[in-house]
KOLKOL-847329 format. One record per residue: x, y, z of N, C-alpha, C in turn; residue in one letter. Coordinates in steps of 0.001 Angstrom, whole numbers, padded with zeros to 6 digits, always signed. Example, Ala and Ser with C-alpha at 12.3 -4.5 7.8 and 13.67 -1.06 7.14 Angstrom:
+013190-005690+007800+012300-004500+007800+013200-003300+007800A/+012850-002250+007080+013670-001060+007140+012900+000030+007870S/
REM end
This chain:
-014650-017435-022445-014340-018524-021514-014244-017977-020093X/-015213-018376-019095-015104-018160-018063-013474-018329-017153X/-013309-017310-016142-012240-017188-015626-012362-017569-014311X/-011570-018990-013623-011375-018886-012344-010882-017837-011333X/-011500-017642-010372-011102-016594-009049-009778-017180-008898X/-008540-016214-008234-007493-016824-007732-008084-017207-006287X/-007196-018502-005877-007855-018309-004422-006263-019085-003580X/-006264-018069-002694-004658-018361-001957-004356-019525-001530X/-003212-019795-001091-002820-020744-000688-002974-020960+000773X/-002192-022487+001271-003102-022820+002735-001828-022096+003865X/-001149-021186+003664-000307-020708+004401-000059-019490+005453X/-001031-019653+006004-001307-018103+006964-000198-017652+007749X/+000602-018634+008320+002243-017970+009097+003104-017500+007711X/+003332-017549+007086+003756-017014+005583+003353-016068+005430X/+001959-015952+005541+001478-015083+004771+000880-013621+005803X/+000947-013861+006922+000961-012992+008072+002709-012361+007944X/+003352-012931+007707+004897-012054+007867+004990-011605+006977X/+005067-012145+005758+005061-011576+004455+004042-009733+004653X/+002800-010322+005100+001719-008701+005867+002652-007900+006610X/+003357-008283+007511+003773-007706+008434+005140-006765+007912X/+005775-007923+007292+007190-006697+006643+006268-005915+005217X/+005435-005833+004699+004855-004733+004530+004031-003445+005028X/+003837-003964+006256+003390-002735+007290+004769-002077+007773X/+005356-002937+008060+007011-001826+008538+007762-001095+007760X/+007737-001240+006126+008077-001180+005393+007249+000383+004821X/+005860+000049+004761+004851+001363+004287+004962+002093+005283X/+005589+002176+006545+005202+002664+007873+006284+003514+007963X/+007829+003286+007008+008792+004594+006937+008464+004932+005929X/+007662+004524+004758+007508+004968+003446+007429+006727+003099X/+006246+007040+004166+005622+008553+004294+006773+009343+004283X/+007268+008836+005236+008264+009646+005829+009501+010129+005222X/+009329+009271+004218+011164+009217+003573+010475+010162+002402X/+009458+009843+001822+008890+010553+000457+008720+011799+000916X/+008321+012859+002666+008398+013853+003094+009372+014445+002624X/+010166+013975+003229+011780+013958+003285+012700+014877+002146X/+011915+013733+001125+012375+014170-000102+011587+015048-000899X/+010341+015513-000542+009692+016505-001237+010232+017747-000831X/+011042+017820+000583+011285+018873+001249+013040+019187+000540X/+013687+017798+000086+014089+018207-000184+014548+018605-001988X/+013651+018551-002760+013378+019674-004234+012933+018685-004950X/+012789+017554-004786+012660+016529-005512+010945+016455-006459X/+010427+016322-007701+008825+016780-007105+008564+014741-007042X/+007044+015051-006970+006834+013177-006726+006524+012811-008059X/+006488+013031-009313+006612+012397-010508+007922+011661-010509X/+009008+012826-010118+010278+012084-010584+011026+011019-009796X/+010743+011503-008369+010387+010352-007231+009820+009031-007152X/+008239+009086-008181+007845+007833-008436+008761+007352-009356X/+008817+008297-010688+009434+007437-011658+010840+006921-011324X/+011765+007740-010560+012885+006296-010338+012786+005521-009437X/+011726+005367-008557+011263+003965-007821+010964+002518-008599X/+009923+003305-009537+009308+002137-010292+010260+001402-011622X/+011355+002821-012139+012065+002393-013123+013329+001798-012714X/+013737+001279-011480+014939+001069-010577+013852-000109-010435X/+012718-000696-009887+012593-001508-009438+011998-002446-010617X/+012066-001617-011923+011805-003139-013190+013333-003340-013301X/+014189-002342-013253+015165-002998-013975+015991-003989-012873X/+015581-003635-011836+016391-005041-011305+015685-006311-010811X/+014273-006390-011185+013551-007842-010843+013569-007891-012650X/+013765-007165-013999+014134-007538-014954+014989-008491-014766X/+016265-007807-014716+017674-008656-014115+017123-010177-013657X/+016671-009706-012578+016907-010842-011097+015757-012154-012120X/+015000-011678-012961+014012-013097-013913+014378-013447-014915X/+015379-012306-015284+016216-012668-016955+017322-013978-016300X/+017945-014040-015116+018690-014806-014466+018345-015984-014338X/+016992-015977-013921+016393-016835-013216+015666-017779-014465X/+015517-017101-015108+014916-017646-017126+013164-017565-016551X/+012878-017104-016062+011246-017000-015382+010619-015217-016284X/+011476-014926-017156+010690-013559-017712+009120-014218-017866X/+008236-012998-017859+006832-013167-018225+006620-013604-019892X/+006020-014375-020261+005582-014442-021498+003697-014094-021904X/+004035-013128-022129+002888-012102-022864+002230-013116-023334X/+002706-013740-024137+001770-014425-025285+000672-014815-024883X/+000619-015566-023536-000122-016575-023174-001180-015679-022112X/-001008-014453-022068-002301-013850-021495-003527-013567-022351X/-004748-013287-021980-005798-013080-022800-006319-011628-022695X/-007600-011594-023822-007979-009906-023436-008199-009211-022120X/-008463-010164-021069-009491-010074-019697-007942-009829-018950X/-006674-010614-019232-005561-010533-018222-005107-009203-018336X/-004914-008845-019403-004531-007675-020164-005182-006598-019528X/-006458-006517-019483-007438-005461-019044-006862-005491-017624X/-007057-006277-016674-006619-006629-015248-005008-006092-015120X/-004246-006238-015867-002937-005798-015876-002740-004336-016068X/-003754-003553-017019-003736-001966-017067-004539-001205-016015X/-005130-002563-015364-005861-001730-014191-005431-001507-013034X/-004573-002706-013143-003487-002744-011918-002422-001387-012304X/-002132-001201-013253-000765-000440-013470-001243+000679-013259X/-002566+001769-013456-003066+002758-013701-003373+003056-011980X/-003499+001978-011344-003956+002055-009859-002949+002120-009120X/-001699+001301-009587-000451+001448-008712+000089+003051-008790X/+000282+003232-010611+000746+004398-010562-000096+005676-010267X/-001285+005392-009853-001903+006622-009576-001722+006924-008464X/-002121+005610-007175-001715+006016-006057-000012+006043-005506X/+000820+005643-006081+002205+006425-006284+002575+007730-006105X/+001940+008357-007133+002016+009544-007534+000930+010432-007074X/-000547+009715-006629-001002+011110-005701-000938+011365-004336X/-000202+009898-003705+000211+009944-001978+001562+010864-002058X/+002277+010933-002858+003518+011755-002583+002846+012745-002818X/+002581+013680-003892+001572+014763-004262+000900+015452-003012X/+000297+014278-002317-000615+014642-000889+000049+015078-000072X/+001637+014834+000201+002385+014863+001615+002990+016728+000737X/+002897+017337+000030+002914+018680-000153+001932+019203+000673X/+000861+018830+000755-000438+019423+001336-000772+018965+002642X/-000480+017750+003061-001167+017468+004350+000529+016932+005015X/+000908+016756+006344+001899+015681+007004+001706+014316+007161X/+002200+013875+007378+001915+012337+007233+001443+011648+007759X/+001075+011930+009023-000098+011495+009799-000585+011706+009522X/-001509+012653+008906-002045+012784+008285-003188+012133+007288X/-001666+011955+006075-002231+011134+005026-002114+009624+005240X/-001584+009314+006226-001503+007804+006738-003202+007552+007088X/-003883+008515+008052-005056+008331+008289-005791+007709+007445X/-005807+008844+006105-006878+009354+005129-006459+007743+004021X/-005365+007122+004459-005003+006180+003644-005101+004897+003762X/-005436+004946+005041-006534+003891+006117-007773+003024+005080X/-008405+004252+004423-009123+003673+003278-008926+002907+002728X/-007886+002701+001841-007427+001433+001523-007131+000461+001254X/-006959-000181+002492-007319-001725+002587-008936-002306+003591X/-009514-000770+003703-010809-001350+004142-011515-001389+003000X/-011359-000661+001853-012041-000671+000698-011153-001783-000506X/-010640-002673-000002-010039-004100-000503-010386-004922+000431X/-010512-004682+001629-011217-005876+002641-012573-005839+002140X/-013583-005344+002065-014406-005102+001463-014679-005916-000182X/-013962-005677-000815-013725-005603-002199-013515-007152-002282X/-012565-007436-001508-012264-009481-001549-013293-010013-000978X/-014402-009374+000153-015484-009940+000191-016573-010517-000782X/-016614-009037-001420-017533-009434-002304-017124-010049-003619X/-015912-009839-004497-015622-010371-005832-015080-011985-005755X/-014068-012244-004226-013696-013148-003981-013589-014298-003294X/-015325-013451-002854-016335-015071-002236-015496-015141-000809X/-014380-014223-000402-013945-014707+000851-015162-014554+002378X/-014791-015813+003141-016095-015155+004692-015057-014939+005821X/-016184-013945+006094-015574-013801+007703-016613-014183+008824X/-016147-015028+009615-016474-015572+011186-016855-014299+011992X/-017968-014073+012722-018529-013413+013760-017578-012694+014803X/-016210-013353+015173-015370-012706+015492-014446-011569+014532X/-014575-012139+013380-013877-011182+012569-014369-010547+012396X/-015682-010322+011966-016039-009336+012477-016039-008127+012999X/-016958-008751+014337-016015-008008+015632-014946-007134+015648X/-013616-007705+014897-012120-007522+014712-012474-006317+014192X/-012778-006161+013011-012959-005312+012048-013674-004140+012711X/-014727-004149+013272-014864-003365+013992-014403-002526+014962X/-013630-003301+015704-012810-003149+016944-011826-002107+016159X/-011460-002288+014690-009805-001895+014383-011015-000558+014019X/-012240-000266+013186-012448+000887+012982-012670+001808+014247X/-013123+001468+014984-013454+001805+016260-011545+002499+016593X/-010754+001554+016624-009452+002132+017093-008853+003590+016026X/-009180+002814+015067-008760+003897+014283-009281+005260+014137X/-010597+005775+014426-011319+006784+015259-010080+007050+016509X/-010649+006555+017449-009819+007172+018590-008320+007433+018242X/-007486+006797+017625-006019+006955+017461-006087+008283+016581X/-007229+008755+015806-006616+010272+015123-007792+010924+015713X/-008216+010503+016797-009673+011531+017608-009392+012875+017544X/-007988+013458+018057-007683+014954+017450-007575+015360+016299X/-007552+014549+015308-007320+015163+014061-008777+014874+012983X/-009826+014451+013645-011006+013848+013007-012155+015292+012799X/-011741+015654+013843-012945+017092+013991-012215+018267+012856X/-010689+018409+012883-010127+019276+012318-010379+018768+010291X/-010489+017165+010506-010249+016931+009024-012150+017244+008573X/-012919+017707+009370-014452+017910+009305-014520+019403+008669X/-013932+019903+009274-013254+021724+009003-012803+022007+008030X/-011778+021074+007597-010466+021568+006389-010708+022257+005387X/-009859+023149+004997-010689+023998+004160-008901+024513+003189X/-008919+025072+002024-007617+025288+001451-006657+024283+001124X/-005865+024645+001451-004245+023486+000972-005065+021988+001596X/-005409+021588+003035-005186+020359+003502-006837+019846+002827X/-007560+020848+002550-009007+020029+002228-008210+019477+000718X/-007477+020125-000129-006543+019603-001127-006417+018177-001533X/-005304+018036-000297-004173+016665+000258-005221+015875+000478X/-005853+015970+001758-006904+014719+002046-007839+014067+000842X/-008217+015286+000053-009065+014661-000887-008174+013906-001911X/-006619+014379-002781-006005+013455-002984-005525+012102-002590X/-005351+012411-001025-004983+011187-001164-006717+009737-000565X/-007394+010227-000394-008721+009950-000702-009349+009123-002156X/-008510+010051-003459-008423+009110-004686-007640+008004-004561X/-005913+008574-004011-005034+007126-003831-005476+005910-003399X/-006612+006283-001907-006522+005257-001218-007703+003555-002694X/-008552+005020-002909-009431+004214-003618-008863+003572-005172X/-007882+003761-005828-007080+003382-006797-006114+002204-006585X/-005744+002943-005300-004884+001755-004780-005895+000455-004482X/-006968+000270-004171-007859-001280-003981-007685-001965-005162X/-008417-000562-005661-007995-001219-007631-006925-001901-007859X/-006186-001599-007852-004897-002040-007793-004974-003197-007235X/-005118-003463-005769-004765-004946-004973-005488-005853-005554X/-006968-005598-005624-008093-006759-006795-007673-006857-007927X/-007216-005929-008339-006823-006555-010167-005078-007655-009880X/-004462-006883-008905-003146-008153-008710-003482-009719-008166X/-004856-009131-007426-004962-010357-006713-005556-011782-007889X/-006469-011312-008885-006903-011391-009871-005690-012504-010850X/-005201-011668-011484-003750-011680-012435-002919-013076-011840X/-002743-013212-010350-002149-014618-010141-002812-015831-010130X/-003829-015825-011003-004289-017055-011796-003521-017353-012731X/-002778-016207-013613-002730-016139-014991-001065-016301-015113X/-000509-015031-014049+001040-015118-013548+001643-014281-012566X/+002878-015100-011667+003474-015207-010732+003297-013889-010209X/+003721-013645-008870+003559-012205-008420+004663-011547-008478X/+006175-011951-009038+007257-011317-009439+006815-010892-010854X/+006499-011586-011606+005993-011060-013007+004813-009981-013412X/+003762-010137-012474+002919-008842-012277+003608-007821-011944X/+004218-007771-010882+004992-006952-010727+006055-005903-011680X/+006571-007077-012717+007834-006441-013131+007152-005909-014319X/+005622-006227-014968+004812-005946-016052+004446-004773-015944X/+003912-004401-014271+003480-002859-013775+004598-002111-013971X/+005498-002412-012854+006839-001432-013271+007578-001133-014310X/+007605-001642-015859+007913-001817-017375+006694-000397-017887X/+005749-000904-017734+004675-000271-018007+004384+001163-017648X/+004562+000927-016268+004867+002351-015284+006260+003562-015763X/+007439+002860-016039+008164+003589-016094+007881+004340-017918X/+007522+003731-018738+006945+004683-019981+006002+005786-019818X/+004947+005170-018587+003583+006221-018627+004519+007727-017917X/+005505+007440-016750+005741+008522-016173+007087+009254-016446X/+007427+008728-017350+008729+009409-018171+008441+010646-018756X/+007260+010920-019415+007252+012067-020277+007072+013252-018773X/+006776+012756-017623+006457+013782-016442+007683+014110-015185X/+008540+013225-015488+009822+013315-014955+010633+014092-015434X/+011623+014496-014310+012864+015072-014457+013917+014648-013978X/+014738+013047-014652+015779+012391-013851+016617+013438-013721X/+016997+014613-014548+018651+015241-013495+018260+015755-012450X/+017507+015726-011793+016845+015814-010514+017794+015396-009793X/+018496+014290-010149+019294+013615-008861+020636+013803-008581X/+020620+014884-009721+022314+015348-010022+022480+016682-008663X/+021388+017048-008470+021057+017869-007223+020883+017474-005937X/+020774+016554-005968+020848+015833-004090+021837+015610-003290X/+021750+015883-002074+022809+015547-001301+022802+014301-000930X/+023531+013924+000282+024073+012434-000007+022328+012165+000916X/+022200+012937+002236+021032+012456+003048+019987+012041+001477X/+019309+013025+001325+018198+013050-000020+018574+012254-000945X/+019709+011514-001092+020201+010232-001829+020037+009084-001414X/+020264+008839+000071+019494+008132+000465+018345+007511+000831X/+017508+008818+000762+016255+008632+001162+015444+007524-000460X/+016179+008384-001491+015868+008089-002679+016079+006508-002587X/+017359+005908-002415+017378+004614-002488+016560+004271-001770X/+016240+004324-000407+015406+003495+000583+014371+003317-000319X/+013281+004485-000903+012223+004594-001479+012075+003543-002567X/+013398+003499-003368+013406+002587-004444+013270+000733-003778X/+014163+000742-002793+014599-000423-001900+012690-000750-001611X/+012627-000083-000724+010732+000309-000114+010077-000428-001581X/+010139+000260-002792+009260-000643-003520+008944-001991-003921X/+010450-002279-003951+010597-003742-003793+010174-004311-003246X/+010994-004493-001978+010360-005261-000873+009103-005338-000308X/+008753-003692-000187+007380-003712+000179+006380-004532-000655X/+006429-004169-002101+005166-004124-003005+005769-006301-003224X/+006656-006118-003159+006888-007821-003253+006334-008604-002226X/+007003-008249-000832+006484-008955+000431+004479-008734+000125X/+003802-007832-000525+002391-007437-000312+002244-008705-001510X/+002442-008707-002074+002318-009484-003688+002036-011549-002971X/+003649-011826-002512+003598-013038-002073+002704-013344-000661X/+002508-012375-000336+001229-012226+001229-000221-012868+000360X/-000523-011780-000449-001674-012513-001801-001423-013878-002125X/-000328-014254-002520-000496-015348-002566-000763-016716-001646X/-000196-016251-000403-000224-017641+000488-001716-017109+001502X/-002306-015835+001541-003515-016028+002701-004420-014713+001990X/-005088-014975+002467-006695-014439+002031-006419-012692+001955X/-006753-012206+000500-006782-011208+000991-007276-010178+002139X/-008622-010435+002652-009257-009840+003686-008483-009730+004767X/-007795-010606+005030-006887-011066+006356-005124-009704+006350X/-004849-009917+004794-003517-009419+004213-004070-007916+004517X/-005229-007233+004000-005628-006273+004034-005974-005504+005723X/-006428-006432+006783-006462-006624+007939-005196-006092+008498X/-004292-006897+008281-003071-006351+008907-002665-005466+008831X/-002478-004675+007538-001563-003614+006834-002114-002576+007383X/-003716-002457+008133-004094-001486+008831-003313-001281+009886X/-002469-001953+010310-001299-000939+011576-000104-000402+011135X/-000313+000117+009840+000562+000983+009159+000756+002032+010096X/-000537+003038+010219-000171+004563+010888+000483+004276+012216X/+000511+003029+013033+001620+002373+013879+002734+002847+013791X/+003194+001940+013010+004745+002393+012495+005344+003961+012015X/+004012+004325+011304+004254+005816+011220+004665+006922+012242X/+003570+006933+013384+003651+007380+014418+004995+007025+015182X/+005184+005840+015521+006472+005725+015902+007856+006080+015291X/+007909+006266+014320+008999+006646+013564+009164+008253+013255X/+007958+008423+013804+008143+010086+013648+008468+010625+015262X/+007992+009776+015973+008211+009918+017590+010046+010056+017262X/+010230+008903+017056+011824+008050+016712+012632+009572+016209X/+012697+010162+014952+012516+011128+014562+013012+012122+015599X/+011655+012862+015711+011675+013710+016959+012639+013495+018027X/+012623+012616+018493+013735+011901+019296+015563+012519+018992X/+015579+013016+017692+017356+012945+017469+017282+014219+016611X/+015600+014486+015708+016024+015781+015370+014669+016614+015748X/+014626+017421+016743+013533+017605+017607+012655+019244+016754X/+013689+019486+015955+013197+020469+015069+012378+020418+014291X/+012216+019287+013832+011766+018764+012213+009785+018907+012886X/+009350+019517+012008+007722+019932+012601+007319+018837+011430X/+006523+017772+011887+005468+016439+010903+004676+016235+011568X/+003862+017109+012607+002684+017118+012922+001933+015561+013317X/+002694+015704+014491+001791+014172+015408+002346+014551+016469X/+001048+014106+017448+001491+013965+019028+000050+012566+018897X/+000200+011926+020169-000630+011251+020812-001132+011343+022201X/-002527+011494+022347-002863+011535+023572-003678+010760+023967X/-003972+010374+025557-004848+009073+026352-005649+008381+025167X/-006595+008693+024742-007461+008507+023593-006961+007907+022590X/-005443+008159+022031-005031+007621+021255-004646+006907+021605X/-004056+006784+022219-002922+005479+022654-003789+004182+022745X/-005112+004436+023915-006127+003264+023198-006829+002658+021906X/-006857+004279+021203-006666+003641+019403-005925+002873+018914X/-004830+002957+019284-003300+002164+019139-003470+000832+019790X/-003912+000555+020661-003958-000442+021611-005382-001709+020350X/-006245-000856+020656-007225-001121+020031-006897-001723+018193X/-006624-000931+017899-006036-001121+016392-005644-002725+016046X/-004363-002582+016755-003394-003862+017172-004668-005062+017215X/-005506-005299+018621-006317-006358+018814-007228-006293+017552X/-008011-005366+016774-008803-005556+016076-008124-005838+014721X/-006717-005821+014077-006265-006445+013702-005808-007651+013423X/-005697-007924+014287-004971-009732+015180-006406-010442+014875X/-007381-009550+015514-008734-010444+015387-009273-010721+014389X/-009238-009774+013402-009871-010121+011674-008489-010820+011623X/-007408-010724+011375-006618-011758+010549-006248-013059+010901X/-006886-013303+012261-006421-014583+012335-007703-015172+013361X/-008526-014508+013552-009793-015174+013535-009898-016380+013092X/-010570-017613+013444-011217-018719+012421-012371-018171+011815X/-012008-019074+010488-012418-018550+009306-013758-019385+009507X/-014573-018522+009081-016100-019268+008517-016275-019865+007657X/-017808-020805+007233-017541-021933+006427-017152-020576+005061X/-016386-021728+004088-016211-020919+002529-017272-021006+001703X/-017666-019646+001243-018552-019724-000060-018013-019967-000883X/-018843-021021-001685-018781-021520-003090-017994-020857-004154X/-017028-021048-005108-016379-019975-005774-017307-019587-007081X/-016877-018553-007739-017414-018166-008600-016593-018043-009863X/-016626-018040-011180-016292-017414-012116-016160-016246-012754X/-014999-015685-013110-015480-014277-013837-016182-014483-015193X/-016592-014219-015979-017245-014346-016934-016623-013010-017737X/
REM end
């Protein structure tokens, strides 16, 4: 039986904020998972109490609510879409932390840029979405920025060779796992809610990465590296929730659009950073060149996501 495309709802101010507190959100993400690699933590056990902290309390928060998922009523095709999602979340989980051993976070923010151009992309083609001549444009404009905003670090990532040729190429898999990931969720809310995808990945997730964890890990942290831990856990939530209900109310291409001013927030927060602890070496500066990347970024953002939309192609079926 053929399968309808999901196709979002008519809510673009929704669904632009919903984008947006996930860019602020992924934008301390790097930083805190640094944080904590530096301080003994490895990123298996890191992912796994993110993901196993964040079923058990949207468990909770749907067992409350009487909204648990009911299995029953999915089919072979949801099922498939649901392990593809989980295998994509938890891969890129676990090889972006992995990466920040090898590269800094500017770094892998760059290399992670991938992304959502390879899901902007991806909702083009599976999900019949169009883009208008200005969006275009947009899209362009933001690759174009995004060049200049790591123009110093573009020639060096041409070079890399040892530990960072490593990192980049990991997180290079993330970025591309992670699309996987956004198309198969985007997919799945035909079938069910985006709290319930959610809490299906994270159920799922926390079995696959148990046998690779080491929870007394946390019996060793200080209070800072305790915190960082919660934020991270907090970060999954919100983030991967606010990204989830964004899918639902506006187009992915647009959702994917935005989240490109992640290394934004990055950069600034490491400036921020620097600012109070001037010791801490995470490898970013910005210069003339960049700053118009930055500048640039921003407009070619704004412009794919909120561009007028071109006429809609016809939908399609999965089969």
């Amino acid at each position: 039986m053929a399968q309808a495309l999901h196709r979002a709802g008519d809510n673009p101010r929704l669904g632009f904020t919903l984008a947006m507190a996930t860019v602020l959100l992924w934008g301390f993400l790097s930083l805190a998972l640094k944080l904590l690699l530096v301080g003994g933590m490895d990123a298996y056990t890191i992912t796994w109490y993110r993901l196993a902290t964040s079923a058990l309390v949207l468990g909770v928060f749907q067992a409350r609510r009487r909204r648990l998922p009911s299995v029953r009523q999915l089919g072979v095709k949801s099922w498939a879409l649901l392990a593809a999602a989980l295998l994509g979340l938890v891969g890129n989980y676990v090889l972006f932390a992995v990466a920040l051993d090898y590269v800094p976070p500017a770094t892998a923010q760059l290399v992670i840029q991938l992304a959502p151009i390879l899901f902007l992309l991806g909702a083009l083609a599976i999900f019949r979405e169009s883009f208008s001549r200005p969006q275009w444009a947009g899209l362009g404009v933001l690759v174009a920025g995004l060049l200049l905003f790591f123009n110093d670090r573009l020639s060096a990532l041409v070079r890399l060779s040892g530990t960072e040729a490593v990192g980049v190429a990991i997180v290079v898999v993330a970025a591309m796992v992670w699309s996987a990931y956004a198309l198969a969720q985007k997919q799945l809310l035909v079938a069910l809610s985006s709290v319930n995808i959610l809490l299906l990945i994270y159920i799922g997730a926390t079995v696959v990465l148990l046998p690779l964890a080491s929870p007394r890990q946390v019996a060793g942290l200080g209070g800072f590296e305790l915190g960082l831990l919660v934020f991270g856990v907090f970060n999954t939530l919100a983030a991967y929730g606010c990204f989830a209900e964004a899918l639902e109310h506006w187009e992915a291409s647009r959702v994917s659009a935005v989240i490109s001013l992640t290394p934004l927030v990055t950069i600034l927060a490491v400036y921020g950073i620097l600012a109070v602890w001037p010791t801490v070496d995470i490898g970013v500066h910005l210069d003339a060149l960049g700053t118009v990347g930055a500048l640039l970024i921003v407009a070619g953002s704004m412009m794919t996501a909120l561009g007028k939309r071109a006429r809609q192609v016809e939908p399609v079926c999965l089969e």
